[in-house]
C-alpha positions as CSV (number, residue, x, y, z in Angstrom):
1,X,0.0,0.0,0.0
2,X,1.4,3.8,-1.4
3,X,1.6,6.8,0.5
4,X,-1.7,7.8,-1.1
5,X,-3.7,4.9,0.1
6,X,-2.0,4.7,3.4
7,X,-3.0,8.3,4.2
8,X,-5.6,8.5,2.4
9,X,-8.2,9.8,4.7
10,X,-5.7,12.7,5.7
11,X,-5.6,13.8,2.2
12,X,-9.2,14.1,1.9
13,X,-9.4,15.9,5.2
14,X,-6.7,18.5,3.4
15,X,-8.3,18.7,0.2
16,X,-11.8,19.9,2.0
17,X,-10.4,22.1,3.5
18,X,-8.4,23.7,0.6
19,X,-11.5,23.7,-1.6
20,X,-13.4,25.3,1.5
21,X,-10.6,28.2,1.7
22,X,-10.4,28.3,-2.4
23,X,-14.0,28.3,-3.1
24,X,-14.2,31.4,-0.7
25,X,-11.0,33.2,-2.1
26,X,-11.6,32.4,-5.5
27,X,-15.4,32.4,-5.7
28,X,-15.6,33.7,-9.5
29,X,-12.9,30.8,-10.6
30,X,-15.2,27.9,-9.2
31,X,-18.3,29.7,-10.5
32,X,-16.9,29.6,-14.0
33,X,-16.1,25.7,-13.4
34,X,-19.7,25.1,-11.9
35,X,-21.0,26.0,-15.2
36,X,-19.4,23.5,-17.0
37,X,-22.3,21.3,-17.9
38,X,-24.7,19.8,-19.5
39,X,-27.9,18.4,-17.8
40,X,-26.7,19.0,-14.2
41,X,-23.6,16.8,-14.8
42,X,-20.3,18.7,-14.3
43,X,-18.0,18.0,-17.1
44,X,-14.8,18.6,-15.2
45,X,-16.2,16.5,-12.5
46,X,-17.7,13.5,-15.0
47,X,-13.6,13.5,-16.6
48,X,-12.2,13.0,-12.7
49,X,-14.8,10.6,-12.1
50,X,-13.8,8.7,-15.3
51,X,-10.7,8.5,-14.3
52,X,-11.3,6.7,-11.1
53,X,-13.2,4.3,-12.4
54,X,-11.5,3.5,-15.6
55,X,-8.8,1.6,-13.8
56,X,-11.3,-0.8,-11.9
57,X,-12.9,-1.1,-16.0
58,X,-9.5,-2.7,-16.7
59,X,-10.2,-5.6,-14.5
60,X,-13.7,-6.3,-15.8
61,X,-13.0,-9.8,-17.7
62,X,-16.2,-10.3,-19.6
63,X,-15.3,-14.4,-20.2
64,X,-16.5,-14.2,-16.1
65,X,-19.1,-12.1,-16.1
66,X,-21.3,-15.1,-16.9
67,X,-20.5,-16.5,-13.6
68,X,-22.0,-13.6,-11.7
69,X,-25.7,-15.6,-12.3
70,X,-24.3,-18.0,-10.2
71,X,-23.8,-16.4,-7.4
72,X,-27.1,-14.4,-7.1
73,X,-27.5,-13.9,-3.5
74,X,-25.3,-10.6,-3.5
75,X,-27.5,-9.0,-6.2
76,X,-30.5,-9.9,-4.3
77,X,-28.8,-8.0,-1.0
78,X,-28.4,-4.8,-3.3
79,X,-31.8,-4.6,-4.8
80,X,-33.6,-5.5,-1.5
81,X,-31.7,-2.3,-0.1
82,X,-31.6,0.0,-2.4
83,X,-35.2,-0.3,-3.5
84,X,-37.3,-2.0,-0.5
85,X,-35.3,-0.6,2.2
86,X,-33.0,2.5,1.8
87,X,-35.5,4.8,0.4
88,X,-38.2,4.3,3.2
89,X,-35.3,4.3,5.8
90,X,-34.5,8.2,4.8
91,X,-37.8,9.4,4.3
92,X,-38.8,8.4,7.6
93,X,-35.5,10.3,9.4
94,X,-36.2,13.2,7.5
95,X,-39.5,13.0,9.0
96,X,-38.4,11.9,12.5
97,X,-35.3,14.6,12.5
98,X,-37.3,17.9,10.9
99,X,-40.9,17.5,12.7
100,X,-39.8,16.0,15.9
101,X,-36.4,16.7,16.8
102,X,-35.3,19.5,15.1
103,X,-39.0,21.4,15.1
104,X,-37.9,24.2,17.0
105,X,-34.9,25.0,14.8
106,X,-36.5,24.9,10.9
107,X,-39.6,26.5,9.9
108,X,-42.3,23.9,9.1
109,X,-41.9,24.7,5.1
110,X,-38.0,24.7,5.2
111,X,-38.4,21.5,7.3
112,X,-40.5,19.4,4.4
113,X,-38.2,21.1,1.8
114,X,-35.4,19.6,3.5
115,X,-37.0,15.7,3.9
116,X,-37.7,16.1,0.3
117,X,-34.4,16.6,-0.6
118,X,-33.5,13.5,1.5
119,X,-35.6,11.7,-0.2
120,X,-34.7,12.4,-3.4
121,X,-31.1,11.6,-2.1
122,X,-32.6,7.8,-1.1
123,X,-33.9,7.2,-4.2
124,X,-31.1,7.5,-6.2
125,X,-28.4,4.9,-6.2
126,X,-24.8,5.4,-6.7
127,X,-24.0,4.7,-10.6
128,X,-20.0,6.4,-10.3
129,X,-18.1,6.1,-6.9
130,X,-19.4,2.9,-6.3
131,X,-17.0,1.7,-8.5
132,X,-13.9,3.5,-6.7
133,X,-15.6,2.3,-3.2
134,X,-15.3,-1.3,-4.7
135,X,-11.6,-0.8,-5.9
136,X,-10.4,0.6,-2.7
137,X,-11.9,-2.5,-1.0
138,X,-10.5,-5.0,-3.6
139,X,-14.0,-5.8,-4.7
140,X,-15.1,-8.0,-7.7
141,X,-14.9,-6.1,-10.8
142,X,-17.2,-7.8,-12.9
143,X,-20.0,-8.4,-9.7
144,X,-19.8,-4.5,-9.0
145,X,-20.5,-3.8,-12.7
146,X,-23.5,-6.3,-13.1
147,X,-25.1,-4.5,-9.9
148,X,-24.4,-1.3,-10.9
149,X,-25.8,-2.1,-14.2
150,X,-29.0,-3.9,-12.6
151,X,-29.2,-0.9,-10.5
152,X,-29.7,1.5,-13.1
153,X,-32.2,-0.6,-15.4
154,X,-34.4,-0.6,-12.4
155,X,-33.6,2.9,-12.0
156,X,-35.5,3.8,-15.0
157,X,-38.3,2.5,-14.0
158,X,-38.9,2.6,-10.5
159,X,-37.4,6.2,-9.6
160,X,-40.1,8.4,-10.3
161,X,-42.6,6.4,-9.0
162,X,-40.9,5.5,-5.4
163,X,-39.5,9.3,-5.2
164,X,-43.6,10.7,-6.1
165,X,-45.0,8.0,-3.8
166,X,-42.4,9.3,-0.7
167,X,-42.9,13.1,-1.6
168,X,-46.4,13.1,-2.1
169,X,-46.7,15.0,-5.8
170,X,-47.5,13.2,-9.0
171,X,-45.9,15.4,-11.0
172,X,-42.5,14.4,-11.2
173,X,-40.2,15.0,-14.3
174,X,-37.1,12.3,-14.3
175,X,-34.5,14.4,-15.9
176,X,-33.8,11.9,-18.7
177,X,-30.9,13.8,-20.2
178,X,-28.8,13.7,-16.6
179,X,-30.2,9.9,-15.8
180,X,-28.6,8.4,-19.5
181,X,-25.4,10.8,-19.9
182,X,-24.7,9.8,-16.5
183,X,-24.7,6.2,-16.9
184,X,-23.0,6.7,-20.4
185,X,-20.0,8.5,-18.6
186,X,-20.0,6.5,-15.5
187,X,-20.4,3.1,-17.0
188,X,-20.5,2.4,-21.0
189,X,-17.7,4.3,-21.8
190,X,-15.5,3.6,-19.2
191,X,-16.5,0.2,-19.6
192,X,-15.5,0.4,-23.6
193,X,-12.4,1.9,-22.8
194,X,-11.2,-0.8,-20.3
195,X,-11.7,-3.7,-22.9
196,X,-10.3,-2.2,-25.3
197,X,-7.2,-1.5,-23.1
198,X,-7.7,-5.0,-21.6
199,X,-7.3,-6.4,-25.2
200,X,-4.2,-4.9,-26.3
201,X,-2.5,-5.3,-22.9
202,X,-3.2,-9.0,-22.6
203,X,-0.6,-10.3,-19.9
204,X,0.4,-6.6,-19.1
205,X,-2.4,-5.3,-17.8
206,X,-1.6,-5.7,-13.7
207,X,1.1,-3.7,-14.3
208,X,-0.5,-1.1,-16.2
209,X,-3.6,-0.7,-13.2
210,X,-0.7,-0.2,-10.8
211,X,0.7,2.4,-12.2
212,X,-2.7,4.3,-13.1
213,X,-3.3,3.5,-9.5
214,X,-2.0,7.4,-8.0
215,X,-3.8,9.0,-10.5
216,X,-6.9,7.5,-9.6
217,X,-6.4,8.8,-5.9
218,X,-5.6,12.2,-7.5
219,X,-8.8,12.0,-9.3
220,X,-10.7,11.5,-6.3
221,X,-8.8,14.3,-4.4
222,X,-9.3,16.6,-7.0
223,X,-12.9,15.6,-6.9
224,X,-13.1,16.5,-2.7
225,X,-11.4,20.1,-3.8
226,X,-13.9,20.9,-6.5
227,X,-17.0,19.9,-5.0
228,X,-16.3,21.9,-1.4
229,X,-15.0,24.8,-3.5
230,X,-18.4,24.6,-5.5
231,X,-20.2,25.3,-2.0
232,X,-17.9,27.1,-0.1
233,X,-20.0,29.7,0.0
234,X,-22.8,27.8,1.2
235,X,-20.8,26.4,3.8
236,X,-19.6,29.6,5.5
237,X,-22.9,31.2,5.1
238,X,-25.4,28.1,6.2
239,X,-23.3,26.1,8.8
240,X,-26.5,25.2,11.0
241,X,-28.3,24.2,8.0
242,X,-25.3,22.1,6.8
243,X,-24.9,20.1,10.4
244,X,-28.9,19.9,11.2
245,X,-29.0,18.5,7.5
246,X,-25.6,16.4,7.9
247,X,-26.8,14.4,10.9
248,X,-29.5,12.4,9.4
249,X,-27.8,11.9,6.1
250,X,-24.7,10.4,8.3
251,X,-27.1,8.5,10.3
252,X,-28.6,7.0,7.3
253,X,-25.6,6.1,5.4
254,X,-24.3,3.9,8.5
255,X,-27.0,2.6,9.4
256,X,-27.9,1.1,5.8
257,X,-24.5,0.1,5.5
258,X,-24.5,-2.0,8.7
259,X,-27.8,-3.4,7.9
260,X,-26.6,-4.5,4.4
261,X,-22.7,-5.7,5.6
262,X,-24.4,-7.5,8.2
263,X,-27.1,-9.0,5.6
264,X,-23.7,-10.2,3.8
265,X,-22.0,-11.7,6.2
266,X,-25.4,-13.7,7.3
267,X,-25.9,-14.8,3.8
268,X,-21.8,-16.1,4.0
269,X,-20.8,-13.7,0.7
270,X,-17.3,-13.3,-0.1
271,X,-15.7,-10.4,0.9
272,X,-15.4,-9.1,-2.9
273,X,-19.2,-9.6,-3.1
274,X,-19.8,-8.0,0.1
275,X,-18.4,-5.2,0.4
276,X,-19.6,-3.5,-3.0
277,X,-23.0,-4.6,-2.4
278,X,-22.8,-3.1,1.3
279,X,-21.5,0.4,-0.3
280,X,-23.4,0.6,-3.3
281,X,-26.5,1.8,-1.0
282,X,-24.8,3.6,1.2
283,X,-23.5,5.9,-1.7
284,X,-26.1,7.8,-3.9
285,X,-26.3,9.1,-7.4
286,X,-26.3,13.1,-6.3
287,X,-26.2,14.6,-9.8
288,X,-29.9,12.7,-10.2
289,X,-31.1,13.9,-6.9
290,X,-29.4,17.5,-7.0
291,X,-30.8,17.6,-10.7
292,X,-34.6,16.4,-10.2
293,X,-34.4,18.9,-6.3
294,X,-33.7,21.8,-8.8
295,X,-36.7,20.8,-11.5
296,X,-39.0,20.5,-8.3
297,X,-38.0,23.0,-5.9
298,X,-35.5,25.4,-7.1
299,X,-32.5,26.7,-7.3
300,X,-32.0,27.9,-4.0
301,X,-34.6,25.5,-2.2
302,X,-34.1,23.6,1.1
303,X,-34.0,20.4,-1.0
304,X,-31.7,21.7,-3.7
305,X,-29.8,22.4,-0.5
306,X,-30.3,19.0,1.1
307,X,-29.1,16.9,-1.8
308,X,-25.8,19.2,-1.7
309,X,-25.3,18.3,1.6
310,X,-25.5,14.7,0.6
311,X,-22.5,15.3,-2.0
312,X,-20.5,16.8,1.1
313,X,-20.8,14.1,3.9
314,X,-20.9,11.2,1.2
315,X,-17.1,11.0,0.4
316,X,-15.9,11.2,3.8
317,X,-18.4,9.0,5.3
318,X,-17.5,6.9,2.5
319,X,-13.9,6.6,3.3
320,X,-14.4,5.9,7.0
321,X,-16.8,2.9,5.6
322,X,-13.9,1.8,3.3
323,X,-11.3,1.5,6.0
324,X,-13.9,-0.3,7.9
325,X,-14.1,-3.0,5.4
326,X,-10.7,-3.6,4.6
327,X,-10.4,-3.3,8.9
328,X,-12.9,-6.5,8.7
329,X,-12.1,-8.8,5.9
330,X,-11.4,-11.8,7.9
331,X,-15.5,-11.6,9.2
332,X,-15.6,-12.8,5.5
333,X,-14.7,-16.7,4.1
């Protein structure tokens, strides 16, 4: 294990800091990299994202992938927690947090603006960092990318109606545009680009992950720096907001994740198998949730605001759960 990975957690401490600092010193230089994008996807983000994942790509060998079917009981795990569990789970903190505990803090209409944005947030699956998640915790290539790809069929079809169901409207818009260029970055591309790579590497193609390896931990601390610069200014001016949001979000995140790791290790999984299909719902697909808050809510709602949130405490929540994992391998046969 490299300096990167050892420290890893220390760098991304570092780097949210320095895009807090730069976001509020250079405000006018992260605005003009905000607007790079097309259907609430980020461009610059979408290339650092790429290059995360495009490693773990490498390592997809599609003469496997048939044997995924054969091992069906993690796919089962993710679907049952994404879709029949997670979603229900944060719509009913939102509601416990905002109209119980919180009440005397946030207005009744910022309150429900908030819990929508949560939902939203619960809805929506991670498609992208999944994949970084799963190579940080040696995971199995070609399993992550057959439930990330089950994942985002089901996607299609059950988002809208979950997320109107929970929010209580009937009039939701699934930004189509965000949902497909999305999955085309995230997935089909990278995906063409690894076997094509895989196929004129053949036997060389260990040696060429491990050296893509540090700039894939550069991508992801690039990542930190631009998405805390992008609300820098938010964070300075909102800070109660942030941590009344924060809390439930945080609470969420573990608890589904200990609920689905637990799940695995009941069900006897390998520890490849497991520890995807534990992170996959604990991470979400923000650029869907930011981009359908927006549609519904606006701009400068308190869902707009809530999904945001979500972006900030998922990667290092995300990295605590990672080291976690990797703590706990031996809980696995």
């Amino acid at each position: 294990m490299g300096v990167f990975e050892r420290y890893l957690s220390v760098w991304v401490g570092l780097c949210i800091l320095a895009g807090v600092l730069l976001g509020n010193v250079f405000p006018s230089v992260f605005a003009m990299v905000a607007a790079w994008e097309y259907a609430h996807v980020n461009l610059l983000v979408a290339c650092l994202i790429w290059l995360m994942i495009y490693p773990m790509m490498i390592q997809v060998d599609f003469a496997s992938l048939k044997d995924v079917g054969k091992k069906p009981r993690g796919l089962v795990l993710t679907l049952v927690i994404n879709w029949l569990i997670k979603p229900f789970t944060m719509a009913g903190l939102g509601w416990l947090f905002f109209h119980f505990i919180f009440a005397g803090w946030v207005n009744p209409e910022t309150a429900n603006e908030y819990i929508a944005g949560m939902i939203l947030l619960g809805v929506a699956p991670c498609t992208a960092m999944v994949f970084v998640w799963s190579q940080l915790t040696k995971g199995d290539p070609n399993y992550t990318l057959v439930q990330v790809s089950v994942n985002d069929i089901i996607m299609i079809f059950a988002f809208a109606p979950i997320a109107a169901f929970l929010l209580g409207v009937t009039d939701i818009t699934v930004p189509w545009e965000t949902l497909l260029l999305s999955v085309m970055l995230y997935v089909v591309l990278p995906l063409v680009a690894g076997c094509l790579t895989r196929h004129f590497l053949h036997n060389h193609v260990a040696t060429f992950v491990g050296r893509l390896k540090p700039l894939s931990i550069i991508g992801l601390l690039a990542t930190v720096v631009l998405l805390f610069g992008f609300q820098a200014e938010t964070i300075i001016a909102k800070p109660q907001s942030i941590v009344l949001i924060a809390i439930p979000l945080i609470i969420q995140s573990y608890g589904i994740f200990f609920i689905a790791y637990y799940a695995a290790r009941c069900l006897r999984l390998g520890h490849a198998i497991a520890a995807p299909a534990a992170l996959i719902g604990t991470s979400n697909f923000f650029e869907l949730a930011v981009a359908v808050a927006i549609s519904l809510f606006g701009l400068h709602s308190g869902a707009a605001l809530a999904t945001v949130v979500g972006v900030l405490v998922e990667v290092p929540v995300m990295l605590s759960l990672v080291g976690f994992v990797n703590r706990t391998r031996h809980w696995f046969a």
